[in-house]
C-alpha positions in Angstrom: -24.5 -0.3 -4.2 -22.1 2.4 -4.1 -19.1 2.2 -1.5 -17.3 5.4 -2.5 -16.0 7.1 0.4 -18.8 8.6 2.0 -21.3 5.6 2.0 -17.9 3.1 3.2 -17.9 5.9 6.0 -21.1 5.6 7.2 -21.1 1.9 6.4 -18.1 1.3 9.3 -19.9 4.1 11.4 -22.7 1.6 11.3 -20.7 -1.1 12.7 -18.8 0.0 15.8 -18.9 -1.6 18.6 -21.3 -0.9 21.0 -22.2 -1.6 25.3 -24.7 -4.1 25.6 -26.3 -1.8 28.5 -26.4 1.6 26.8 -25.5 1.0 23.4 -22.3 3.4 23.8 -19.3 3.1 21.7 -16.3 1.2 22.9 -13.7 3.2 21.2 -10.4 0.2 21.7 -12.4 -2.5 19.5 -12.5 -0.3 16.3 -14.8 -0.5 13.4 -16.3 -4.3 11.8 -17.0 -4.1 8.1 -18.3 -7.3 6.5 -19.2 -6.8 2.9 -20.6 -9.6 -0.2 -20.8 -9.4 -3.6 -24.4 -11.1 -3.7 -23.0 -14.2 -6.4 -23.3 -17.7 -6.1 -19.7 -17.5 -6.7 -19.6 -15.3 -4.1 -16.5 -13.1 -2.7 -16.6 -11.7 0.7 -14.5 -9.1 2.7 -14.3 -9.3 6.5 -12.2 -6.3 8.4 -11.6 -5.5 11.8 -10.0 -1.3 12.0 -8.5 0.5 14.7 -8.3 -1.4 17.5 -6.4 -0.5 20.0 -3.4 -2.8 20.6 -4.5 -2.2 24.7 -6.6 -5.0 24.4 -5.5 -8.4 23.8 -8.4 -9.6 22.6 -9.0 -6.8 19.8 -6.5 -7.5 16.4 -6.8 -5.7 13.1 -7.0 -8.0 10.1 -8.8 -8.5 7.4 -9.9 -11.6 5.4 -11.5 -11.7 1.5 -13.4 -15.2 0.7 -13.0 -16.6 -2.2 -15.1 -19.1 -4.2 -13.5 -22.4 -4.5 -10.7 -22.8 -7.0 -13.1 -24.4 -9.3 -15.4 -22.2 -9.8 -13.3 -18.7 -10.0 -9.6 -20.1 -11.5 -8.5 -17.0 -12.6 -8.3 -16.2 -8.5 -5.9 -18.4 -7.7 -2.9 -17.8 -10.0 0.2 -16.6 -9.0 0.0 -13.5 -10.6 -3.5 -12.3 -9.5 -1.8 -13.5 -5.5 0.9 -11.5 -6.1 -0.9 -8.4 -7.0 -3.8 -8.9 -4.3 -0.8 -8.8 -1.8 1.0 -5.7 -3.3 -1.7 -3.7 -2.9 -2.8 -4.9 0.4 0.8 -4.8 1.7 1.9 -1.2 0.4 -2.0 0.3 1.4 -2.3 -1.5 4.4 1.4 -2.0 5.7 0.5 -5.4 7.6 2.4 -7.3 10.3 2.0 -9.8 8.2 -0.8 -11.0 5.6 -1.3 -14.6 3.3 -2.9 -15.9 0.5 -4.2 -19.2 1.9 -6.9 -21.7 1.8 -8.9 -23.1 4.9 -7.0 -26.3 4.4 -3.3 -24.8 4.8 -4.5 -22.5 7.4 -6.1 -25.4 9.9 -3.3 -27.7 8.5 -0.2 -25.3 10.6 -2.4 -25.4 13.9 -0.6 -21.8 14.5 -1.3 -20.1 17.6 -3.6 -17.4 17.8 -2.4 -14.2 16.4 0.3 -16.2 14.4 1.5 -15.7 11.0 -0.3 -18.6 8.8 1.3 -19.2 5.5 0.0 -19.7 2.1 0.9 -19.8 -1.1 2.0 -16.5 -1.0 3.0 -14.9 3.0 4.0 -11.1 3.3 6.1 -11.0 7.0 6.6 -7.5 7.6 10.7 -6.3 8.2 9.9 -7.0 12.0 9.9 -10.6 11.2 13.4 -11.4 9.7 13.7 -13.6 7.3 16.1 -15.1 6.1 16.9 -14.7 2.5 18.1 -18.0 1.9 15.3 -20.2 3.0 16.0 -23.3 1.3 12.9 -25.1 -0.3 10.5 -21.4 -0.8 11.0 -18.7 -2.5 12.2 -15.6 -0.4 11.9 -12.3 -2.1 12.4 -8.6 -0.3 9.5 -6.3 -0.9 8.0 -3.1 0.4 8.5 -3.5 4.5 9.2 -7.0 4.7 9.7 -9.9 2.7 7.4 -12.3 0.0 7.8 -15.9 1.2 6.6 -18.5 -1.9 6.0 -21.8 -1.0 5.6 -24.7 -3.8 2.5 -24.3 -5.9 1.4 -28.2 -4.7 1.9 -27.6 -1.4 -2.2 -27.7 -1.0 -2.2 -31.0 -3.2 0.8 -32.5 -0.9 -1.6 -32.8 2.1 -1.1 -32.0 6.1 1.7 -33.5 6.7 3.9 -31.9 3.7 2.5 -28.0 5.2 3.7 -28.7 8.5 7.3 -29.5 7.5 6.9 -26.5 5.4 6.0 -24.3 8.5 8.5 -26.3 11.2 11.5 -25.3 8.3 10.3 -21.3 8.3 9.7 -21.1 12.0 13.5 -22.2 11.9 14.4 -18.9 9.9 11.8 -16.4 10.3 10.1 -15.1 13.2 6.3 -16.0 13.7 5.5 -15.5 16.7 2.3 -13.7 18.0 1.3 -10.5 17.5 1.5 -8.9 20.6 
């Protein structure tokens, strides 16, 4: 399939959000898009655009599913991180963004709307961070900073991502989006 711009326009034109009762458009939830890539070792891309910040329940955000480490290495090196979040950081411009397993994600228990971190966390100027954050690697980028945590921070179990988080809550700001 094609998703050049026309059919990726008609594609989120398909997917807004409709009334129940009448099937009209509710403009503040935005556009869904949920895309595949039909493999066994299958990626997947989930967005949420343009919804209106009036509504608490609506966020942007977008997720892309990977196939476990195993089975798609080349995914999960630094490198291929690093340039996933460039181009998602300087296209997008996100309050924040991370590239994260399920694991590190459920292992933070961060409230909803939080910043999660991963290997790799973007946290957008808004955030402040502080450059000196001992025990990660803080770098400034395009509209925020680059927070690196320890490549065996997912080998290091539950207990070693939550001291992790507890030490950047102390020097960066992740609260909820509003």
């Amino acid at each position: 399939m094609d998703l050049g711009e026309t059919s990726l326009a008609q594609l989120l034109a398909a997917n807004r959000n409709r009334k129940d009762s009448d099937g009209e458009i509710i403009e503040e939830l935005g556009y869904y898009l949920g895309l595949w890539n039909g493999l066994e070792a299958g990626v997947g891309l989930m967005a949420k655009l343009g919804a209106s910040h009036t509504d608490p329940g609506a966020m942007n955000h977008f997720v892309l599913e990977l196939p476990p480490a195993n089975e798609a290495p080349g995914l999960y090196r630094h490198e291929t991180a690093r340039a996933a979040l460039d181009v998602i950081t300087t296209s997008w411009a996100p309050d924040w963004a991370t590239w994260s397993s399920s694991t590190l994600r459920e292992a933070q228990g961060a409230p909803p709307r939080s910043p999660v971190l991963g290997w790799i966390t973007f946290l957008s100027d808004r955030r402040r961070v502080d450059p000196d954050l001992s025990g990660v690697g803080v770098e400034k980028t395009h509209g925020g900073s680059l927070v690196t945590l320890p490549a065996d921070v997912g080998a290091s179990g539950a207990s070693a991502m939550i001291s992790i988080r507890k030490q950047v809550e102390r020097s960066a700001d992740l609260t909820p989006t509003p």
